[in-house]
ZAKE-650994 format. One line per 10 residues: their letters; for each residue x, y, z of C-alpha. Coordinates in pm, 1 decimal, padded with zeros to 6 digits. Last residue first. Layout:
REM residues N
A = X/Y/Z  ...
END
This chain:
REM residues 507
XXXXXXXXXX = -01461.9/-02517.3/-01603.8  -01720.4/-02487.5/-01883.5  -01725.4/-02671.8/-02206.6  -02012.3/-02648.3/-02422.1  -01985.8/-02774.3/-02793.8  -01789.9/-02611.4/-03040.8  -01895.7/-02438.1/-03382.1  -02166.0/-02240.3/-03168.2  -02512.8/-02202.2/-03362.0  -02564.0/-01908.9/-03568.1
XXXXXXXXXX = -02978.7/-01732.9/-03476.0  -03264.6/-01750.9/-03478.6  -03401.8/-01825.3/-03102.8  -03453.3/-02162.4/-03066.1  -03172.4/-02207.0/-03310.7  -02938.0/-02031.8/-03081.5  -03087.5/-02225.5/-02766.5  -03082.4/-02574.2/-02974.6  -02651.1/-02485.0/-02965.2  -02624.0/-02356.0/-02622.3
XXXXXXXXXX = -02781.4/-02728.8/-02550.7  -03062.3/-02791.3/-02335.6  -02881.7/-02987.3/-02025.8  -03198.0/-02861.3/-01799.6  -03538.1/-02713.7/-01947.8  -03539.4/-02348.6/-01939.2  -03545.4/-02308.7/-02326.5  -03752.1/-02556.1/-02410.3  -03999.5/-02419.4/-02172.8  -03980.6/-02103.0/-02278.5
XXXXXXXXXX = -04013.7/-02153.5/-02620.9  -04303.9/-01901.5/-02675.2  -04188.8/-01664.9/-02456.6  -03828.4/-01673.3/-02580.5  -03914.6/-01600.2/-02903.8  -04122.1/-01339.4/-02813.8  -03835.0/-01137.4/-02606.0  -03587.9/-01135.4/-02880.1  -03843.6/-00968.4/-03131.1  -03890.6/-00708.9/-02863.3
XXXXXXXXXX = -03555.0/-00644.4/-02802.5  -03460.0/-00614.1/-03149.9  -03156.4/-00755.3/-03235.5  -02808.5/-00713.9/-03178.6  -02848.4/-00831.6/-02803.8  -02988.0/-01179.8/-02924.3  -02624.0/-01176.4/-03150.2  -02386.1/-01145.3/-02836.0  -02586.0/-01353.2/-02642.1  -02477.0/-01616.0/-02871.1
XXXXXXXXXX = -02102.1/-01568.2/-02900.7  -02113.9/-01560.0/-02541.3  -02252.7/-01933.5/-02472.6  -02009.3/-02009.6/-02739.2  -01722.6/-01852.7/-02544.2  -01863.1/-02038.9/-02246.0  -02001.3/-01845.2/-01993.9  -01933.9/-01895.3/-01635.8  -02194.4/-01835.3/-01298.1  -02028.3/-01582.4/-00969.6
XXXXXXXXXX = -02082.4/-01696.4/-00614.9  -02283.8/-01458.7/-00439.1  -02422.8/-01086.6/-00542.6  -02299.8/-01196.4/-00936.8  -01958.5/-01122.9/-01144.0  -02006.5/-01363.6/-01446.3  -01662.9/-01534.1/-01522.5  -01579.4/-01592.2/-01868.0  -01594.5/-01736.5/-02195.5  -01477.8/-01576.3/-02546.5
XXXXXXXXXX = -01553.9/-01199.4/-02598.3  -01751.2/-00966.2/-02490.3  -01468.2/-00842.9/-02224.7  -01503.7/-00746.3/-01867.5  -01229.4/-00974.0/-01705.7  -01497.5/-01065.9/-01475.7  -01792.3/-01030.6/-01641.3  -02091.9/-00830.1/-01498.2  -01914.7/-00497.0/-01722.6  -01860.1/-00651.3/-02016.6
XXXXXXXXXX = -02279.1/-00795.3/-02088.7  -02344.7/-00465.1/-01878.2  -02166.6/-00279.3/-02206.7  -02349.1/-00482.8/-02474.9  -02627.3/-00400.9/-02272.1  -02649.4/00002.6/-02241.5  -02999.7/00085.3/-02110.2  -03068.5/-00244.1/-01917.4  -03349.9/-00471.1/-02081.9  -03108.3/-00684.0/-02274.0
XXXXXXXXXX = -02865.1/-00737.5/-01959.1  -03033.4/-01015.7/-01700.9  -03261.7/-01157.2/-01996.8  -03037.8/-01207.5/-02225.9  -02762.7/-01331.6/-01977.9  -03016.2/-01627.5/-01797.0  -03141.5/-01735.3/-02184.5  -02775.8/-01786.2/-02305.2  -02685.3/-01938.8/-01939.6  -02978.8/-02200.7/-02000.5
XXXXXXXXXX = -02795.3/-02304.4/-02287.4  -02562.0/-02540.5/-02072.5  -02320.3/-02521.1/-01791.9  -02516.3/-02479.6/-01445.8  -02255.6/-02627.2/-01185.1  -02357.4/-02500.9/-00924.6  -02463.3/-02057.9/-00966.5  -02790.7/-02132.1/-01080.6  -02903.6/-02420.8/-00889.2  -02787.2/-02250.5/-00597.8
XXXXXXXXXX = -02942.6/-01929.3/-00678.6  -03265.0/-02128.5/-00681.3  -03499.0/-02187.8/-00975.9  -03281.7/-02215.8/-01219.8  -03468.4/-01983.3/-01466.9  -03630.0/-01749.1/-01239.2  -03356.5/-01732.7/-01018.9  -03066.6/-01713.4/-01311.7  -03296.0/-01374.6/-01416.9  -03294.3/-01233.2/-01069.3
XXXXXXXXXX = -02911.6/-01298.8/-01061.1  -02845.2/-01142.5/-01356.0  -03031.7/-00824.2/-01281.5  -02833.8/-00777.8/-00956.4  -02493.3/-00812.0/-01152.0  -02637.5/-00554.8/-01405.7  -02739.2/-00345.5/-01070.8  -02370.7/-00394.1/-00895.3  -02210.1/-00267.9/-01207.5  -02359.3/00102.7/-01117.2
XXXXXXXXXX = -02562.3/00162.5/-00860.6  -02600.2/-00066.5/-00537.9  -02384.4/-00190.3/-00260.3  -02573.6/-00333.3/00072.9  -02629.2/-00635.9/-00108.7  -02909.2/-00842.2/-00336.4  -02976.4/-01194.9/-00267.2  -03264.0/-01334.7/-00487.8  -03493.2/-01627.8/-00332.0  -03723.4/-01837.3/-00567.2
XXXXXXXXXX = -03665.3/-02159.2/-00378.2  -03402.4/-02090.7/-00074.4  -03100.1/-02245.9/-00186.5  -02917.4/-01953.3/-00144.9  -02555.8/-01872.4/-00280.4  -02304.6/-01874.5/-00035.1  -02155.9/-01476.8/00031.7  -01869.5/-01455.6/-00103.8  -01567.3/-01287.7/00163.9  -01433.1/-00948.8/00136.1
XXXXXXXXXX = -01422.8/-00869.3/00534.1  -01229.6/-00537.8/00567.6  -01545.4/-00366.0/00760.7  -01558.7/-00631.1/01017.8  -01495.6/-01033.8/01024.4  -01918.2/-01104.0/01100.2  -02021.2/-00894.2/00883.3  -02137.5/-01091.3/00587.3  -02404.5/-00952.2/00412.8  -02738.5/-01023.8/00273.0
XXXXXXXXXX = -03059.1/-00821.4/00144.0  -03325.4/-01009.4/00085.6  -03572.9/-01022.5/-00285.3  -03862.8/-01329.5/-00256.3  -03992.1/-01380.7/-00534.0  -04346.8/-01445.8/-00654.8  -04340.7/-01562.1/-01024.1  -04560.7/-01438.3/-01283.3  -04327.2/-01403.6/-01602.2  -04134.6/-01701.8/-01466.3
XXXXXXXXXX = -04458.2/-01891.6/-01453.1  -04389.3/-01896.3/-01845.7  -04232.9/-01620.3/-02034.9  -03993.9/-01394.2/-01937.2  -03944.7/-01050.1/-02067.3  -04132.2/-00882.8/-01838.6  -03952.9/-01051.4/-01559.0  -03643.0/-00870.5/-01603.8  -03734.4/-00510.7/-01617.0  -04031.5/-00617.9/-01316.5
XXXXXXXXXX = -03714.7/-00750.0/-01094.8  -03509.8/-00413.7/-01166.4  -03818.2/-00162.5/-01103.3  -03853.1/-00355.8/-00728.9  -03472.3/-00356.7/-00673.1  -03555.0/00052.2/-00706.1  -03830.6/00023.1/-00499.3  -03688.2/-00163.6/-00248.5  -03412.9/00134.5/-00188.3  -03626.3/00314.8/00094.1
XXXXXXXXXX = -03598.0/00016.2/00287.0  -03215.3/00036.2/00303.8  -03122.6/00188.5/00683.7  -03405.0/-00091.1/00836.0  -03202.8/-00372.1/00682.9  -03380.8/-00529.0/00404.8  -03624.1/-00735.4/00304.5  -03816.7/-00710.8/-00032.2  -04132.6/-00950.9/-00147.0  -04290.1/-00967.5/-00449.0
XXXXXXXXXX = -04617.5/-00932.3/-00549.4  -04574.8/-00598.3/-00750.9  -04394.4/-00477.6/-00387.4  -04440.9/-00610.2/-00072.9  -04205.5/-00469.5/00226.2  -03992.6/-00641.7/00435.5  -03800.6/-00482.8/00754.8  -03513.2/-00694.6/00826.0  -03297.3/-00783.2/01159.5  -03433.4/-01126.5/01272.3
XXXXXXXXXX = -03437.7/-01216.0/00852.5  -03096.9/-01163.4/00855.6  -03011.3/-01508.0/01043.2  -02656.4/-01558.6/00985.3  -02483.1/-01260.8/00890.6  -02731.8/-00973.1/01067.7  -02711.7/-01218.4/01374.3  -02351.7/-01228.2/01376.0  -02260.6/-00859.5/01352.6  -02508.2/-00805.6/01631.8
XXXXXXXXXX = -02305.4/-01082.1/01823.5  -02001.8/-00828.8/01745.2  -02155.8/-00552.0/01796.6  -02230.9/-00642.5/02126.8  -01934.3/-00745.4/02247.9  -01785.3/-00453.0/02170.8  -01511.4/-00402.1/01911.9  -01194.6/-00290.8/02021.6  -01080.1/-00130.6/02374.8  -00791.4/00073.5/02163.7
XXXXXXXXXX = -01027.0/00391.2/02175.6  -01124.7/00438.8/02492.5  -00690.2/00430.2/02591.9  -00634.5/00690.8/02336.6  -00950.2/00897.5/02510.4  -00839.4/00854.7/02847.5  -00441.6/00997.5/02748.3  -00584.1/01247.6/02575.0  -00831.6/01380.4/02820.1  -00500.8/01374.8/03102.0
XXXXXXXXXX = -00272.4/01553.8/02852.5  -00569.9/01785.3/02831.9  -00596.7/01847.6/03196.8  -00188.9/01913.3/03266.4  -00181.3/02156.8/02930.5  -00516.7/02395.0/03097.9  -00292.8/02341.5/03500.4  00036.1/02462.4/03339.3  -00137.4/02747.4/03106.8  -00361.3/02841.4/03411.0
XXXXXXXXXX = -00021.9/02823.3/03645.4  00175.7/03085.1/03383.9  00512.4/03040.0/03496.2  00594.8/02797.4/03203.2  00466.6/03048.5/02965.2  00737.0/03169.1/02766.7  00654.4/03027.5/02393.2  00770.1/02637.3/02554.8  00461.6/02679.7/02740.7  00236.2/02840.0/02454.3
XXXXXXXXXX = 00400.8/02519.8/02199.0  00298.8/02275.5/02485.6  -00069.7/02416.3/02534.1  -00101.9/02398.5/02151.0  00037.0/02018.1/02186.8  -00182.2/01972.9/02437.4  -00479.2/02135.6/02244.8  -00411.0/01893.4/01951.6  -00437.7/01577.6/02132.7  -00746.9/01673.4/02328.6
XXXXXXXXXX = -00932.8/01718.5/01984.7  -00779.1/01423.8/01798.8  -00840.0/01198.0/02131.5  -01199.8/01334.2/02163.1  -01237.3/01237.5/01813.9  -01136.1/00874.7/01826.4  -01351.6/00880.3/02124.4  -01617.8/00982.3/01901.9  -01547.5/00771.2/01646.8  -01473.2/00460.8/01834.6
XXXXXXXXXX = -01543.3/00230.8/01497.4  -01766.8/-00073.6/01539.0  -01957.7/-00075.8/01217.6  -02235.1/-00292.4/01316.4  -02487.3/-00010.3/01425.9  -02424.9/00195.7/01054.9  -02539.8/-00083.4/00885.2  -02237.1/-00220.6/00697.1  -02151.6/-00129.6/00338.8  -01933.6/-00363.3/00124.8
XXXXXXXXXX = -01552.2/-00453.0/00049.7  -01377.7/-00141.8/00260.8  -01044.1/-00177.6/00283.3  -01055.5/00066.7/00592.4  -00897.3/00376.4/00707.3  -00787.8/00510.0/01015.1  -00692.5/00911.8/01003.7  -00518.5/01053.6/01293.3  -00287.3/00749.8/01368.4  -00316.9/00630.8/01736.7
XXXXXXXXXX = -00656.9/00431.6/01663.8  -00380.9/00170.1/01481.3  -00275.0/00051.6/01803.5  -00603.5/-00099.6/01828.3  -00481.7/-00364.4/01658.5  -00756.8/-00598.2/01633.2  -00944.0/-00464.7/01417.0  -00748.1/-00504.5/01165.6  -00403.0/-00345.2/01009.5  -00591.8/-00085.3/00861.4
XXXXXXXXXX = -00358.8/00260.6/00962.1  -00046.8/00087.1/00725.0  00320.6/00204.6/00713.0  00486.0/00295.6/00437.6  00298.6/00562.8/00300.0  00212.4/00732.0/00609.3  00499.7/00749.5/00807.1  00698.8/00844.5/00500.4  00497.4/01110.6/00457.8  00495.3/01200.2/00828.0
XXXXXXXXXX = 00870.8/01211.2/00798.0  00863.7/01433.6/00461.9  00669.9/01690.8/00700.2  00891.7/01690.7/00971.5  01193.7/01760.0/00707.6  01010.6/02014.8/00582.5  00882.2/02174.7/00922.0  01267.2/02183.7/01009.8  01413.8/02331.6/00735.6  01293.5/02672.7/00882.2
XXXXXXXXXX = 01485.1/02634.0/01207.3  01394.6/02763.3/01584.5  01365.5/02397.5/01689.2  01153.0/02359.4/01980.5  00930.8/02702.6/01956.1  00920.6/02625.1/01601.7  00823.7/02296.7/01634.3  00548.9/02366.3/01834.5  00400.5/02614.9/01570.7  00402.4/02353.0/01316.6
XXXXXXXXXX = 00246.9/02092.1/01540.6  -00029.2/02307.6/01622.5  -00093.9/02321.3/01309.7  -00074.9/01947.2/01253.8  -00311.4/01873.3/01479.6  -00571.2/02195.5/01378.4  -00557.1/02007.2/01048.0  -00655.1/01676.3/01174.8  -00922.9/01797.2/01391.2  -01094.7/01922.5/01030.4
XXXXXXXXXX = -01045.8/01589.0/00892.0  -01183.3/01387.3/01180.3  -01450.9/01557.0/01266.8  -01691.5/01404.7/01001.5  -01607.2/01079.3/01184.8  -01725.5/01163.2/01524.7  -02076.2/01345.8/01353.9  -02107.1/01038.2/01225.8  -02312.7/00982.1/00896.0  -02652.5/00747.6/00928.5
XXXXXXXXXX = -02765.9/00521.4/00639.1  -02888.2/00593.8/00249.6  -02796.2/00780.3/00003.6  -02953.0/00772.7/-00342.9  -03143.3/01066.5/-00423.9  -02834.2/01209.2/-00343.6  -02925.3/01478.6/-00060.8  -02667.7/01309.3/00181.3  -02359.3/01317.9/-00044.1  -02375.9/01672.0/-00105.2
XXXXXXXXXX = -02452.1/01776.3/00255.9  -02094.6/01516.7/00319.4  -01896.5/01728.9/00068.2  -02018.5/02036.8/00192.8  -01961.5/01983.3/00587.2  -01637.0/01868.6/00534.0  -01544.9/02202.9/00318.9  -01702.6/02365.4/00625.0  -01527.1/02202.2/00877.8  -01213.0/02289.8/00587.5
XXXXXXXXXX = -01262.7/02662.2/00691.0  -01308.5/02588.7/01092.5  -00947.3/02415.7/01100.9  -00845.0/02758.2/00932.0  -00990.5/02941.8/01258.4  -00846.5/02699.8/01499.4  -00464.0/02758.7/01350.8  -00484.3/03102.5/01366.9  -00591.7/03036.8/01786.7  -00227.9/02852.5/01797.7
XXXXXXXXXX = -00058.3/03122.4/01652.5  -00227.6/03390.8/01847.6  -00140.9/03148.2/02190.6  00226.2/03188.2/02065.4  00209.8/03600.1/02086.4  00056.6/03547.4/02423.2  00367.1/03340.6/02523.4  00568.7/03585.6/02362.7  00431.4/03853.6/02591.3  00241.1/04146.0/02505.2
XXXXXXXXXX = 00315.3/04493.7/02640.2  00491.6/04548.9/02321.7  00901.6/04620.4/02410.8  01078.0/04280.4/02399.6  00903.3/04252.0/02007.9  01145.4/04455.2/01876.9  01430.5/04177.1/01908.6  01233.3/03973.3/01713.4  01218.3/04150.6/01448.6  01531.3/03995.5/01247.8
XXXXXXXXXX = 01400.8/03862.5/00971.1  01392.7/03556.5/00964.4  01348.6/03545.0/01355.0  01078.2/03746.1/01325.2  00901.7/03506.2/01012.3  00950.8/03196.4/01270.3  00574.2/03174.8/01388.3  00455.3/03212.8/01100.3  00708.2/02929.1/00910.0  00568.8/02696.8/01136.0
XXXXXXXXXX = 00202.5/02820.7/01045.4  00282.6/02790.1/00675.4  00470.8/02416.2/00737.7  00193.5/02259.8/00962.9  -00097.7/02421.7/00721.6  00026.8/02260.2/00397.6  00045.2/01941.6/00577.3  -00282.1/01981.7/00713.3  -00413.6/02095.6/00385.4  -00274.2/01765.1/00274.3
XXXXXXXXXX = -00458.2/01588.5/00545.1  -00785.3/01757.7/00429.1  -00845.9/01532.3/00174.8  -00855.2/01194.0/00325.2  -01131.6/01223.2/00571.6  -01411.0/01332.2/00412.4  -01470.9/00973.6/00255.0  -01503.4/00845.9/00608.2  -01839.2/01055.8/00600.5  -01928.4/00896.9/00323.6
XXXXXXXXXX = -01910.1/00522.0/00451.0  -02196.4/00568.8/00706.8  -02376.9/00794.4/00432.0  -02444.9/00493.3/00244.7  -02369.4/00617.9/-00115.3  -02600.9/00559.8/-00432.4  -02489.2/00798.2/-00693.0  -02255.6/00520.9/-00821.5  -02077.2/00582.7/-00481.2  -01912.0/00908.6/-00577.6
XXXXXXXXXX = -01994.3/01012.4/-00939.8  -01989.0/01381.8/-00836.2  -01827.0/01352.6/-00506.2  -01506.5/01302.6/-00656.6  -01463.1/01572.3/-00899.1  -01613.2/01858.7/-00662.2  -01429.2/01715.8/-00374.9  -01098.8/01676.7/-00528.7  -01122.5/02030.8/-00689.9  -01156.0/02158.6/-00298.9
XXXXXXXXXX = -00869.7/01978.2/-00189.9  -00605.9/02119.8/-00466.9  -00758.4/02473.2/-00428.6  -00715.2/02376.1/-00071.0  -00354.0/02282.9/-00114.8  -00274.0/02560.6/-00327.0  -00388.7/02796.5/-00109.4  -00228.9/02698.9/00156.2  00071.0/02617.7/00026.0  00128.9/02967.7/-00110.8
XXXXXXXXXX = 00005.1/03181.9/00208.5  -00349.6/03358.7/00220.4  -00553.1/03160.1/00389.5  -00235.7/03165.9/00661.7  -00226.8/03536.8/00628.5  -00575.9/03526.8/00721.5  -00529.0/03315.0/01054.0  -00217.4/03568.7/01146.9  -00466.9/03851.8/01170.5  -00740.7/03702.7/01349.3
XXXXXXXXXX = -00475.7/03530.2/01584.0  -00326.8/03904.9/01644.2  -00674.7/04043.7/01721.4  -00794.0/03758.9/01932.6  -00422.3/03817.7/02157.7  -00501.8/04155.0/02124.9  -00880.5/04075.1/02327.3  -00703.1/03838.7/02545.0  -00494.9/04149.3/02707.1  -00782.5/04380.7/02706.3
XXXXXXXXXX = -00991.6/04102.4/02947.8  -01008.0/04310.6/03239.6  -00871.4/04668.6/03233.6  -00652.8/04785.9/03438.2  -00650.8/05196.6/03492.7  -00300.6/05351.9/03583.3  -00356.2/05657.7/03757.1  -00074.0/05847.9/03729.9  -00008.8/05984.4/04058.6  00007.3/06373.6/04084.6
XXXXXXX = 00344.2/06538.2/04035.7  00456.5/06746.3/04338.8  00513.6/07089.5/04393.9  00660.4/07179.5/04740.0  00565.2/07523.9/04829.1  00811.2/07741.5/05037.9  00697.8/07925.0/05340.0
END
């Protein structure tokens, strides 16, 4: 009796999930490499420096968070750029060098090994999140800001750079050349620079590029801006994991029915959010965006302040104090009812064309009514200042801003600049060619006043002397001063000082 020696079965033990787990290790691995690369780095040392030097002085310290979280989006297309070449070039370093042939015998399959590369692509999308997430925290605790951010907007940048990564490592399954991503990415460039993403509202077309800007004149509410930002960002989103799906399918996994059936559903979400997107502007934004133009009194929340009253939109009420501080700078050194006078301080825009709208708003003839905007910090409080001043002098914006060519424009610049910290420069920076010389334009919240060069010469001198010395003269001639057709010349000697050579002539 012979015995027949066999070899026991190997037991071959499956376990779930392994496969998945080397696919996390490899994206892990290829995501720091792409940290690590050349472009990469430079373009988010390049990106971050842009944050830290724009955000600084951003908005005049005074931003309406509804317009700084668009701010977030421009940056992070270069690290997109940056990030569609280095992951290309990933995905093409075996072929480059001539590895790829040793890949046939790992256990894992190229479509796995293009999954990695995709997943890499997600984790450096998370790293400029949080450089998103910084620049907009810094925004919001200004003791400034103001309005809502969007979380849809904020996602923008971040969903731009996992688009374009995924685009690298598509190409590279489609086009197994490294002068490809370059000549992709001077296309885009092209793309970008020579054709326009704010072509209206109207064109919803435009919702197709991944970042829409706007020539924005002046802050909306954050309820009449009428941008699809989450369906804009559903679109980004879906966009990018089809085109990941598409890369893993042209990677090997055409066979692979939970890759078909995962690229099949996202093509679908894409196609539903581009189409959510080009709807345009609801109807009722735009009859909100009427009513807050026409009748902004319906929408305002008014507070009283030193006897005077402030309206604004709901998002600005915390700002009445500072108008508040500006109206009591200018009215202390009026004389006169001015120095007592009850105004009345609203908040006006015009939204009625959309974000691009740049149209003047018509000056009030509202007694003892001061428009003030959306926009504040910087020039916009000189220009503020001057208004309040041409209210109390005029009477009415529309008496101030119509026509009003005499030496009541002497007394209405004084007083709008000489109590501001720097007022030589607010004298240059409320005029519109910002000199301190000869006449000029005078930037205001509606239709902008005119000095004569004389008119000029003359403020020039009250804002060499003492404020205080100013001031009393123009107490005790208020009246004089104030009163309609009074020369520029009986202004200066009014007040002490060289009389214009040349009589007024404005425009």
């Amino acid at each position: 009796m012979s015995a027949v020696m066999e070899a026991a079965p190997t037991v071959v033990r499956t376990e779930p999930g392994r496969p998945w787990r080397a696919v996390t290790g490899l994206a892990l691995f290829e995501a720091r490499r792409l940290l690590t690369r050349i472009p990469v780095l430079f373009a988010f040392l390049v990106y971050i420096g842009w944050i830290v030097w724009r955000t600084r002085h951003s908005f005049d310290g005074f931003p309406a968070l509804q317009d700084a979280d668009r701010a977030t989006q421009g940056g992070p297309m270069l690290v997109g750029l940056a990030v569609l070449l280095s992951a290309n070039q990933a995905v093409l370093r075996a072929k480059r060098r001539d590895t790829e042939r040793h890949f046939a015998v790992l256990v894992m399959p190229p479509w796995r090994r293009t999954a990695a590369h995709v997943l890499s692509v997600v984790l450096v999308a998370a790293v400029v999140a949080l450089c998103v997430a910084g620049q907009f925290t810094w925004e919001a605790l200004k003791s400034g800001a103001v309005g809502h951010g969007s979380v849809g907007e904020l996602l923008v940048g971040p969903l731009t750079v996992l688009l374009a990564g995924t685009a690298g490592v598509l190409l590279a399954r489609l086009v197994a050349s490294v002068v490809a991503s370059p000549l992709l990415i001077v296309f885009l460039l092209f793309v970008f620079l020579f054709s326009t993403t704010s072509t209206g509202e109207e064109d919803g077309t435009r919702w197709l590029y991944p970042v829409i800007s706007e020539n924005v004149s002046t802050a909306l509410p954050s309820d009449l801006l009428g941008r699809p930002a989450a369906w804009h960002a559903l679109y980004l989103l879906a966009l990018a994991l089809t085109i990941g799906l598409l890369a893993v399918l042209c990677g090997g996994g055409r066979r692979i029915r939970t890759v078909q059936g995962a690229f099949v559903a996202m093509l679908a979400v894409t196609v539903l959010g581009a189409s959510a997107q080009m709807t345009g502007v609801p109807a009722a934004t735009t009859a909100a965006r009427e009513r807050a133009s026409t009748t902004p009194e319906k929408e305002q929340t008014c507070v009283e302040r030193d006897g005077s009253t402030y309206c604004a939109f709901p998002e600005w009420t915390p700002r009445t104090g500072t108008w508040a501080d500006t109206v009591k700078q200018v009215q202390s050194l009026t004389g006169g009812t001015a120095h007592d006078q009850k105004l009345l301080v609203r908040q006006r825009i015009d939204a009625r064309y959309g974000l691009s709208s740049d149209s003047a708003l018509e000056p009030s003839t509202t007694p003892h009514q001061v428009t003030v905007g959306t926009d504040w910090g910087g020039n916009r409080v000189p220009e503020f200042s001057v208004a309040v001043a041409g209210v109390l002098v005029a009477g009415s914006e529309k008496k101030a801003t119509d026509g009003l060519c005499d030496g009541r424009m002497v007394t209405i610049m004084w007083l709008g600049v000489a109590g501001r910290p720097d007022p030589i420069g607010d004298l240059a920076r409320v005029r519109l060619d910002d000199s301190i010389s000869g006449s000029a334009v005078v930037i205001s919240p509606t239709e902008g006043l005119y000095m004569t060069s004389g008119q000029t010469s003359v403020v020039r001198q009250l804002l060499d002397q003492p404020r205080q010395t100013v001031a009393e003269r123009v107490r005790s001639h208020w009246t004089e001063l104030t009163a309609p057709k009074v020369t520029t010349a009986e202004v200066a000697r009014l007040l002490g000082v060289e009389a214009p050579k040349k009589a007024d002539k404005c425009l």
